[in-house]
C-alpha positions in Angstrom: -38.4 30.8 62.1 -38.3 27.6 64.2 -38.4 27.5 68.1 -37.6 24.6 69.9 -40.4 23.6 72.0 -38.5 21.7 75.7 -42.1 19.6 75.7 -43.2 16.3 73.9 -47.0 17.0 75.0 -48.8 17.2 71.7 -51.4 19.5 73.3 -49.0 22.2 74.5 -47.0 22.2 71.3 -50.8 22.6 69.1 -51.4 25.5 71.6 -48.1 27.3 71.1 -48.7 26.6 67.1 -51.8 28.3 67.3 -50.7 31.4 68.7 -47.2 32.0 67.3 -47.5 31.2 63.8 -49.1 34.7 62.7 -45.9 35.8 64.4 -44.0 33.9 61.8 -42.8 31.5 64.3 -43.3 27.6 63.7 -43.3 25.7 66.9 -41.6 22.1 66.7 -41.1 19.4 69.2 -38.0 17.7 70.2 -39.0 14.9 68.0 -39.8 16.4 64.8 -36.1 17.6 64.8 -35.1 14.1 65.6 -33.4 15.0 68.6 -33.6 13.7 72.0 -34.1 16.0 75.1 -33.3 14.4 78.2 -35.3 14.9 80.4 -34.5 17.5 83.0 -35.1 17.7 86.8 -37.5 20.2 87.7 -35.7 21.1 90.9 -37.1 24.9 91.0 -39.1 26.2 93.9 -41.1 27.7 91.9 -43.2 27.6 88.2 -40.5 30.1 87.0 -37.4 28.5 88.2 -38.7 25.2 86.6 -39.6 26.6 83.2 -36.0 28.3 82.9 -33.9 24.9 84.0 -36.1 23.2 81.3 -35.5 26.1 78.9 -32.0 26.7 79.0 -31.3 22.5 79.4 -33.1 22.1 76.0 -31.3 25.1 74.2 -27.9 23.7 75.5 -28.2 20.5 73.7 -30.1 21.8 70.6 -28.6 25.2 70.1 -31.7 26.5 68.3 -33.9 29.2 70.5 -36.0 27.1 72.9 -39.2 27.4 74.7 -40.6 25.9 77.8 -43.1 26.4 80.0 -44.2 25.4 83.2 -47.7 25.0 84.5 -50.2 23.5 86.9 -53.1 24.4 89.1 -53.5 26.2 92.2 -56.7 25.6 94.0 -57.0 28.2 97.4 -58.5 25.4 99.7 -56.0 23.4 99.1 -53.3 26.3 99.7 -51.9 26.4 96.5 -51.7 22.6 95.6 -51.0 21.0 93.3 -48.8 23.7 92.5 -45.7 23.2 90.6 -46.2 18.9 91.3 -49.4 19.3 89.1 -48.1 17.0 86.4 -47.1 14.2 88.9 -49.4 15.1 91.7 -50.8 11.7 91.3 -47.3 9.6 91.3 -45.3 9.9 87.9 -47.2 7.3 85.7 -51.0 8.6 86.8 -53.3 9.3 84.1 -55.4 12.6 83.8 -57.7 11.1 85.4 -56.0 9.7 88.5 -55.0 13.3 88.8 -58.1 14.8 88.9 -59.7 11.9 91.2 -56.9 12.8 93.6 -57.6 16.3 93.7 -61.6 16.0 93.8 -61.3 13.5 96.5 -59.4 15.9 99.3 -62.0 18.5 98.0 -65.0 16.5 98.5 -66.0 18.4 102.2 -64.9 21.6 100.2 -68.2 23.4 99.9 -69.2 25.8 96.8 -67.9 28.8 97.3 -65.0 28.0 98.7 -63.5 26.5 95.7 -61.4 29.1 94.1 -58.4 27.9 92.0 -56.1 29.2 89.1 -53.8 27.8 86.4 -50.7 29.6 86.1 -48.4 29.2 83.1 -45.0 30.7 83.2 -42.9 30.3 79.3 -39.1 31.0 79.1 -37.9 31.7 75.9 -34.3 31.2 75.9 -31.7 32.2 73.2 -28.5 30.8 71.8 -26.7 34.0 73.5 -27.8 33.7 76.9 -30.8 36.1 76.3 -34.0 35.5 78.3 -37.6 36.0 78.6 -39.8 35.3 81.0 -43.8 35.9 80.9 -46.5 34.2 83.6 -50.5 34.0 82.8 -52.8 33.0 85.0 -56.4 32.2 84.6 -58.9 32.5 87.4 -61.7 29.8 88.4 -63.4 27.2 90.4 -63.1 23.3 90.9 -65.9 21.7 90.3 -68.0 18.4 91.8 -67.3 16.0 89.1 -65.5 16.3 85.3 -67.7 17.9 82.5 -66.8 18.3 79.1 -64.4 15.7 76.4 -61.9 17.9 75.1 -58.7 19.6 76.9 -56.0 17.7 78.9 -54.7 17.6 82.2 -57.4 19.3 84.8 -59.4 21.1 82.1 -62.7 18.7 82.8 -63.0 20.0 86.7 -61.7 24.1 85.8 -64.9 26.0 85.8 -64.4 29.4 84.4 -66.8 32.5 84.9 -69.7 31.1 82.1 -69.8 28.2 84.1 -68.1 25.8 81.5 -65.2 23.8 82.3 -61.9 24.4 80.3 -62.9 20.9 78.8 -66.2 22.3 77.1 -64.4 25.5 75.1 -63.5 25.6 71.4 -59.3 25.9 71.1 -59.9 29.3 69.7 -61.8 29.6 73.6 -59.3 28.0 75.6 -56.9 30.3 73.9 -58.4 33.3 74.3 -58.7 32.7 78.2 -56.2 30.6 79.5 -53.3 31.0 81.5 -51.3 29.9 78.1 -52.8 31.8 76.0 -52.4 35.0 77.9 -48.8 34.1 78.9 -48.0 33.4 75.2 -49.4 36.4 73.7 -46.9 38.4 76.5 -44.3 36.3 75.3 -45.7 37.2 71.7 -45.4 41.0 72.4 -41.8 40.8 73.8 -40.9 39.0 70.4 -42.8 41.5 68.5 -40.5 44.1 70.4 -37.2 42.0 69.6 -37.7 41.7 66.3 -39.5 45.1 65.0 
């Protein structure tokens, strides 16, 4: 079975391969359907009103049972940015590193211990009929002082988790087990499980 995938990060779609095909489930991107997903305007309030606007937008135009998530980082002294603006909090074309540069700079007089933080990851799973789940994970850390660690995209080099390695040092059979992905994509694997027993 083939589920849309409302994302044309490489990264995401690998992550969502790695934990839905024992389900059966092949995870493929706009692109290897050769079909174009505009892109939507994330107008929600909120990680769960953006992930079903990009959901039920990409299962409009495709017709095929689409998944989308929405995700970003909430660090406490910063209360709760960058939030749902995660991906752009840098300005729309900002690189992963500009991203994280911006963020450690207006932490810099943040001292240890006071740098709490947690990536959230809400999926939708939309169907054809107007059917809907929604699942959230969320993964629990710190920021640290500088980047650590080659692998991993977005913020993953300054996410510290409770081993004291960032999300950028962790094997993808790691990450997964720990993430806020991961854990929201093995709820969304249980609901599935329950949908199609």
């Amino acid at each position: 079975m083939e589920f849309l995938i409302a994302s044309n990060n490489k990264n995401k779609i690998e992550e969502f391969n790695r934990i839905l095909s024992p389900l059966g489930i092949s995870a493929v991107s706009a692109n290897e359907m050769g079909l174009s997903l505009d892109d939507v305007e994330e107008t929600g309030n909120s990680f769960e009103e953006n992930a079903v606007i990009k959901a039920k937008a990409a299962c409009k135009k495709s017709g095929m049972i689409c998944i989308a998530d929405d995700s970003g980082l909430m660090i406490d002294a910063l209360d709760g940015r960058p939030g749902i603006y995660s991906a752009r909090y840098a300005g729309e074309n900002a690189t992963d590193e500009d991203k994280i540069n911006k963020v450690l700079g207006e932490m810099v007089d943040v001292p240890d211990g006071q740098r709490g933080a947690k990536f959230v990851c809400v999926i939708c799973c939309e169907f054809p009929n107007g059917e809907e789940i929604i699942v959230r994970g969320e993964c629990k850390g710190t920021i640290g002082f500088a980047s650590r660690g080659e692998g991993g995209f977005g913020y993953d080099p300054i996410f510290f988790t409770d081993d004291n390695v960032t999300f950028a040092e962790l094997t993808p059979s790691r990450k997964d087990a720990i993430s806020h992905r991961g854990r929201a994509l093995r709820l969304l694997s249980e609901e599935l499980i329950k949908k199609y027993k």
